[in-house]
TORTIGU-728689 format. One record per residue (C-alpha): z, x, y; residue in three letters. Coordinates in steps of 0.001 Angstrom, whole numbers, plus 500000, padded with zeros to 6 digits. Layout:
// TORTIGU-728689
ZXYALA
...
END
This chain:
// TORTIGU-728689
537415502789504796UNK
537906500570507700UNK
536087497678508268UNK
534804499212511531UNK
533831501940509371UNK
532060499684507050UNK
530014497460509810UNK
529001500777511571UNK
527681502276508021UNK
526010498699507699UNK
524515499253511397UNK
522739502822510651UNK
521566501186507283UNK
519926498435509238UNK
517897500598511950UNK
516976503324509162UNK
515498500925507530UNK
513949499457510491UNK
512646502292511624UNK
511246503018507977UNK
509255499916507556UNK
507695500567511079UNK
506870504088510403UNK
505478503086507361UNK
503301500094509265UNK
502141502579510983UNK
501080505056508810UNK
499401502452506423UNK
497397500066509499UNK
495945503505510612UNK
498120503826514067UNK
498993507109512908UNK
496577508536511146UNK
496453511159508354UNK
497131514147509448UNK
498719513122512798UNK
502483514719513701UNK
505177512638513870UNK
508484513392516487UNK
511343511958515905UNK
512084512005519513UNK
508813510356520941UNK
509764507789517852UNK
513242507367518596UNK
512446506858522275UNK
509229503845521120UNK
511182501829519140UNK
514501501909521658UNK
516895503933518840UNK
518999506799518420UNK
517088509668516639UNK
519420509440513796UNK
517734506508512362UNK
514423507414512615UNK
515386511432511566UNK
516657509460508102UNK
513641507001508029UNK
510993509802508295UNK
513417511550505583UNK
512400509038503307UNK
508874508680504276UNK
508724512548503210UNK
510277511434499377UNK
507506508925499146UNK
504794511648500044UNK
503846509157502867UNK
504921512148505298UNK
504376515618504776UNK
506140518449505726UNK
504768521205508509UNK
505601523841510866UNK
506423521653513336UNK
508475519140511573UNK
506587516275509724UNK
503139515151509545UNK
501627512083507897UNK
500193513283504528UNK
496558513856503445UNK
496353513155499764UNK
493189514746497987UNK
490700513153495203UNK
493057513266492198UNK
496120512009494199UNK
493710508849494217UNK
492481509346490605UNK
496121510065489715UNK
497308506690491823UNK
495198504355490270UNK
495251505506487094UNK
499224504428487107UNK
498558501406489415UNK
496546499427486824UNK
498613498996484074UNK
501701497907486472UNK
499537495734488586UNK
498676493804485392UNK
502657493446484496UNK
503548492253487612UNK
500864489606487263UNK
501287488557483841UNK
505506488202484532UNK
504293486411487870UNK
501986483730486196UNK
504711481644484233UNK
506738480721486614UNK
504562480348489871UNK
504932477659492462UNK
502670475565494407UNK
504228477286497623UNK
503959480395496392UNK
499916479670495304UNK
499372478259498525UNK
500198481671500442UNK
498629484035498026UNK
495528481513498748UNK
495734482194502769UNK
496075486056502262UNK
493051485690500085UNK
491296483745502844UNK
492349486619505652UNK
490967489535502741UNK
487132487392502815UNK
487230487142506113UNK
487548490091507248UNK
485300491509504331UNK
482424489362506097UNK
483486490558509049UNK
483447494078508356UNK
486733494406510025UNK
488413497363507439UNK
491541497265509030UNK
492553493637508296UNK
490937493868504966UNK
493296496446504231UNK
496302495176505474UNK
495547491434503579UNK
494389493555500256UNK
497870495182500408UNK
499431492128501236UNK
497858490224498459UNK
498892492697495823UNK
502651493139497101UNK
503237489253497300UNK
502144489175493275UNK
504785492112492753UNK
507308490047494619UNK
506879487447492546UNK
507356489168489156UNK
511442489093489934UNK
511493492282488204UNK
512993494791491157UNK
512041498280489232UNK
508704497032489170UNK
508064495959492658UNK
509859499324493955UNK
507963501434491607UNK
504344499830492226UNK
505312499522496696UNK
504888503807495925UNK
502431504027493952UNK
500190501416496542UNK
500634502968499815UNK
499892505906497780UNK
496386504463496956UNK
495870503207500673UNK
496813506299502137UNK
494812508647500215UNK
491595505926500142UNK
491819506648504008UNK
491646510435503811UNK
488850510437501106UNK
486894507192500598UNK
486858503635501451UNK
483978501897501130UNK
482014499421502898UNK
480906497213499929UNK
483698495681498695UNK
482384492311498551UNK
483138492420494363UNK
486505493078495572UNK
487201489830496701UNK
485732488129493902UNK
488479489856491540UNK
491039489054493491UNK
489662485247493416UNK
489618485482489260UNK
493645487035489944UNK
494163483890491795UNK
492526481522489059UNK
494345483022486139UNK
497434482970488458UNK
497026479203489072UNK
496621478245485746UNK
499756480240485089UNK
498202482379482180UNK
499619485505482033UNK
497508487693479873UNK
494274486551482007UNK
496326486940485025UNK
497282490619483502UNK
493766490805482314UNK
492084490159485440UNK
494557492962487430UNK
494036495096485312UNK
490120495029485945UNK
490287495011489277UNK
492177497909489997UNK
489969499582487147UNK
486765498635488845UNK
488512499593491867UNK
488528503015490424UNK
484731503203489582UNK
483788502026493088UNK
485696504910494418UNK
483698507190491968UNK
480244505629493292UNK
481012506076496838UNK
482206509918496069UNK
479109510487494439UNK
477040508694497285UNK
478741510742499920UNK
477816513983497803UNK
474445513148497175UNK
473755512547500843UNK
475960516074502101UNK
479128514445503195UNK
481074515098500401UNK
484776516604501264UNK
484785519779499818UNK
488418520328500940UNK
489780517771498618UNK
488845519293495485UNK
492233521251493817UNK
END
């Protein structure tokens, strides 16, 4: 292979994944929601790219379950209930890994930041603005991952936590998630102190009273007659 060959294969890799981690931003800030068709033309022609990046990004969106397929081409997914259920269940145990490899070896830098994302996540808890407490949520759980150095990890738990997001959009996200915030803050501690079984400990409780909050809120919805009865499978 030529070296022309070899920059042009490096090109395409470069705006696939481009257009990926857009696509995905999208998806997971709620700019396209659940359920919503995706083109690859009207994308292609947005972010000022051939289609053959984006036809390859949305390819891989589809492996991740972040896209489904439809009649018309591609759609972003609707996970049900036990997609959630199933999500979190597998989330826990690797969130606590990532934080207990994370804890040993954490610097101030590094503290700093996670401290600022926490500080976005309270914000806009008291400010009731769900968007940015998503985004800063996700953000705060991803830089932890990053910082376990452990690459199978960090790919394995970026799937399995837009899979939570996603499907917490098309079934349940509550309101009161003040004790949310509080967990995270106990991460943080454990994190600072650079214990890493409290720092595993304290993941691990979070994402399992994560789990239970999600239960309460079902069961609120249902008692009141808003439960989804098309999530059920």
């Amino acid at each position: 292979m030529s070296s022309a060959d070899g920059a042009e294969i490096d090109a395409t890799k470069n705006l696939t994944d481009a257009a990926y981690y857009r696509i995905r931003e999208m998806i997971l800030d709620g700019s396209l929601a659940v359920g919503t068709s995706v083109s690859v033309v009207a994308l292609a022609g947005e972010f000022g790219m051939s289609r053959s990046p984006v036809r390859s990004a949305i390819e891989r969106l589809l492996s991740e379950r972040l896209l489904s397929r439809t009649a018309s081409g591609a759609g972003v997914a609707a996970p049900d209930r036990l997609d959630l259920l199933d999500a979190l269940a597998v989330r826990a145990p690797l969130e606590g890994l990532a934080a207990r490899l994370a804890a040993p070896h954490i610097e101030e830098r590094a503290l700093e930041d996670l401290e600022a994302i926490h500080a976005r996540f309270d914000h806009a808890m008291r400010q009731e603005d769900q968007a940015t407490a998503r985004r800063a949520d996700l953000e705060f759980h991803q830089y932890i991952q990053n910082l376990s150095g452990n690459e199978c990890l960090v790919d394995t738990l970026e799937r399995v936590q837009t899979q939570v997001v996603l499907a917490a959009y098309s079934t349940a996200w509550t309101s009161s998630k003040r004790p949310a915030v509080l967990e995270h803050a106990r991460i943080l501690d454990a994190l600072r102190e650079q214990d890493g079984d409290a720092a595993q400990a304290a993941a691990e409780r979070h994402l399992h009273n994560l789990t239970n909050r999600v239960l309460d809120e079902w069961k609120r919805l249902e008692t009141r007659g808003h439960g989804n009865r098309g999530t059920n499978r």
